[in-house]
Every structure is written in structure tokens, then in C-alpha cells.
C-alpha positions in Angstrom: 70.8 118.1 72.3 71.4 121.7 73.0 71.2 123.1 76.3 71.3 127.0 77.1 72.2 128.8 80.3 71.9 132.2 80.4 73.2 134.3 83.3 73.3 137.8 84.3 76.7 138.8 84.3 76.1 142.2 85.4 77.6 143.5 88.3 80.8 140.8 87.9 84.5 141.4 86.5 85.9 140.5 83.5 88.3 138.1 84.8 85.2 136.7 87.0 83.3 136.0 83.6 86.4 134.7 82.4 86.6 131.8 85.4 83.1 131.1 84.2 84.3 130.6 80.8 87.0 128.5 81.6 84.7 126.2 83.7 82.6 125.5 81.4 85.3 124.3 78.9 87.0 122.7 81.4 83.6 120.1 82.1 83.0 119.9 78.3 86.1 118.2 77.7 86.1 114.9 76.7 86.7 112.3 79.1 89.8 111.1 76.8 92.2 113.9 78.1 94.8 111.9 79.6 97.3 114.3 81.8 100.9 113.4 81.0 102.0 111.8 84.0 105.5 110.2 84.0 106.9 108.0 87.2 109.4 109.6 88.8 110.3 107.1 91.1 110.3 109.5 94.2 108.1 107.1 95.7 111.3 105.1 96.5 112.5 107.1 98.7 109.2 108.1 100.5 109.2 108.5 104.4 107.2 106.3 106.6 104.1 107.7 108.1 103.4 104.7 109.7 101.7 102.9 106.5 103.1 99.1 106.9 102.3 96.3 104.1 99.8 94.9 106.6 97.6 97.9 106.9 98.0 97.6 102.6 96.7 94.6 102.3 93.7 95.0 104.9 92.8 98.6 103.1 92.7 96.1 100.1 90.8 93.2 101.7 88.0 95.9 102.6 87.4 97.5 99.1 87.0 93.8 98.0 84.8 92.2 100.6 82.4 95.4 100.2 82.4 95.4 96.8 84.5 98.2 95.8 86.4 96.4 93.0 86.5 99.7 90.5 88.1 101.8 93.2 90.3 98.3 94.2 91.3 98.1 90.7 92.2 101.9 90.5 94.2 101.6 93.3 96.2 98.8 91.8 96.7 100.7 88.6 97.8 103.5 90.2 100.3 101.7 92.2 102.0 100.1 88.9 101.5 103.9 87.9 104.2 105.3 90.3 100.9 106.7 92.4 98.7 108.2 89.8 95.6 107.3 87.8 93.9 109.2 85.4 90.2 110.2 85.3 90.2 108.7 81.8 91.9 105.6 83.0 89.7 105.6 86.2 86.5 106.0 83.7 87.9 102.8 81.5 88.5 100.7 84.7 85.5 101.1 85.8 83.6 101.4 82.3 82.2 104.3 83.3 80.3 106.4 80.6 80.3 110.1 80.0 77.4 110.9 82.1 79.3 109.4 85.0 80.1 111.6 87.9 83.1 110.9 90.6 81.3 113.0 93.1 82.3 110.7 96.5 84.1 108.4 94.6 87.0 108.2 97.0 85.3 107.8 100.2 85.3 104.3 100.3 89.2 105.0 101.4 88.4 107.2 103.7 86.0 105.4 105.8 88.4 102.4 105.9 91.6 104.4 106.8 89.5 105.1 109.8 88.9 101.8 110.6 92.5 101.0 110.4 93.3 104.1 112.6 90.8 102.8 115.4 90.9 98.9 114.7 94.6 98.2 113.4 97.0 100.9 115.1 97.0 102.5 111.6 98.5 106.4 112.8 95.7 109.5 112.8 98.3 111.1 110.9 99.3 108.5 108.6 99.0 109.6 104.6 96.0 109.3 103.0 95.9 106.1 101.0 94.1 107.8 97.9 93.0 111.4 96.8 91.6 113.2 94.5 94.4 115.5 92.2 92.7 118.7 90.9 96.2 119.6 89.8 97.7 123.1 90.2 95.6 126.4 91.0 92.9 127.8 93.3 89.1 127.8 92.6 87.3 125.1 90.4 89.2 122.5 88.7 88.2 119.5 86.9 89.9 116.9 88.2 93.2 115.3 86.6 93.1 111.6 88.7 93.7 110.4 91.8 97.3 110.3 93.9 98.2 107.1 96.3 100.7 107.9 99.0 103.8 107.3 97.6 105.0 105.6 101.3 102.1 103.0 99.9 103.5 103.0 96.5 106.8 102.0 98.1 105.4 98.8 100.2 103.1 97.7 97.4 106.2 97.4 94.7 108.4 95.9 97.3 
């Protein structure tokens, strides 16, 4: 199937059409582009934000008992990482084809790092358990994988 888009590029720089450019070869990409990622270990060393391995394992007793085993799972693998996942190892945990967008993907970590802040004296400052890596640069970028807090990292491989 070929799709066309054509745009009026009039009245835009060069380096604007360029951006454009770029993006567009940036989502074509297949989904097998693995960023080289090796584990440096610094999560050993990571300072406490006021993470413990009890509000780990209730974070993790959420995603299961609501059903979020792919972004349980992620988490895990990221973990054993040194803190990073993939998208293309986030896309074979959760055998997710091509078509498949990430748009709020991550929430699920979000809304429960609440709850821990309000329920579980979980700090409003504490690291965020799990985000979204666009990698380096300003503007649109397709996203590389997802980052746990290394202070997590650190309890979890204890």
C-alpha cells in the first residue's frame, strides 16, 4: 500500500523541511532497531529518593492485579537490563505488531506512584518508577525504550 502526503512547504526553512524529513524516516523504521544499550552498573550506587523494596513490590502487585502484565513484564526486563528496555524488546514482550502504538503506555505507573504517594508514604518527589527515553535532542523523537529509576533498579537486584 502506498500512501501520499503532500504538503505545502512554502513559506518554511530548509532546515524546517529537513525536521520533516527526518520524522518521517524516523517512524518508518522498523520496529527491530534495537538501541545499543550496555549496563553500566551506576544503578549501584544510586541515591535514595525514598523508593523502599516495599513500595517495589506493591508498584508490582498493582500492575498484576489490574492486569497490566506486558508493562509488569517490561519492568522486570528492564530491571535485569540495568534500567532499560527497548521499544523492540517492549514490542516482543508484549507481542505487539507493527501497527502498534505506545501512546499512554506508561501511565499505568503513573497512576499507581500516586497511589503509593497518597496511600503508602511513597515521597511526592520520589523518582519515577518508569519513563519513556526519547534519547538525546529537542523536538520530535521516536522513542528509543523506557528507563526505571536506577534507586529501583538497586532494591530489585538486591
Amino acid at each position: 500500500m502506498n500512501d501520499v502526503l503532500t504538503l505545502d512547504i512554502g513559506g518554511i526553512s530548509s532546515t524546517q523541511v529537513a525536521q520533516l524529513l527526518e520524522m518521517v524516516r524516523a517512524m518508518r523504521a522498523p520496529e527491530t532497531d534495537r538501541p545499543v544499550f550496555e549496563d553500566d552498573e551506576r544503578w549501584r550506587n544510586a541515591e535514595s529518593t525514598g523508593w523502599t523494596p516495599e513500595h517495589v513490590q506493591a508498584l508490582r502487585d498493582k500492575l498484576a492485579s489490574r492486569g497490566n502484565t506486558v508493562q509488569l513484564a517490561a519492568f522486570d526486563e528492564a530491571i535485569a537490563n540495568g534500567g532499560f528496555l527497548s521499544r523492540a524488546e517492549l514490542y516482543d514482550i508484549g507481542e505487539y505488531g507493527a501497527e502498534r502504538r505506545l501512546n499512554q503506555w506508561s501511565t499505568a505507573f503513573i497512576i499507581i506512584q500516586k497511589e503509593l504517594v497518597a496511600d503508602h508514604a511513597l515521597p511526592k518527589d520520589a523518582a519515577d518508577a518508569m519513563l519513556p527515553d526519547y534519547g538525546p535532542g529537542t523536538g520530535y523523537r521516536r522513542l528509543r525504550g523506557y528507563s526505571v529509576a536506577p534507586e529501583i533498579v538497586r532494591l530489585a537486584r538486591a
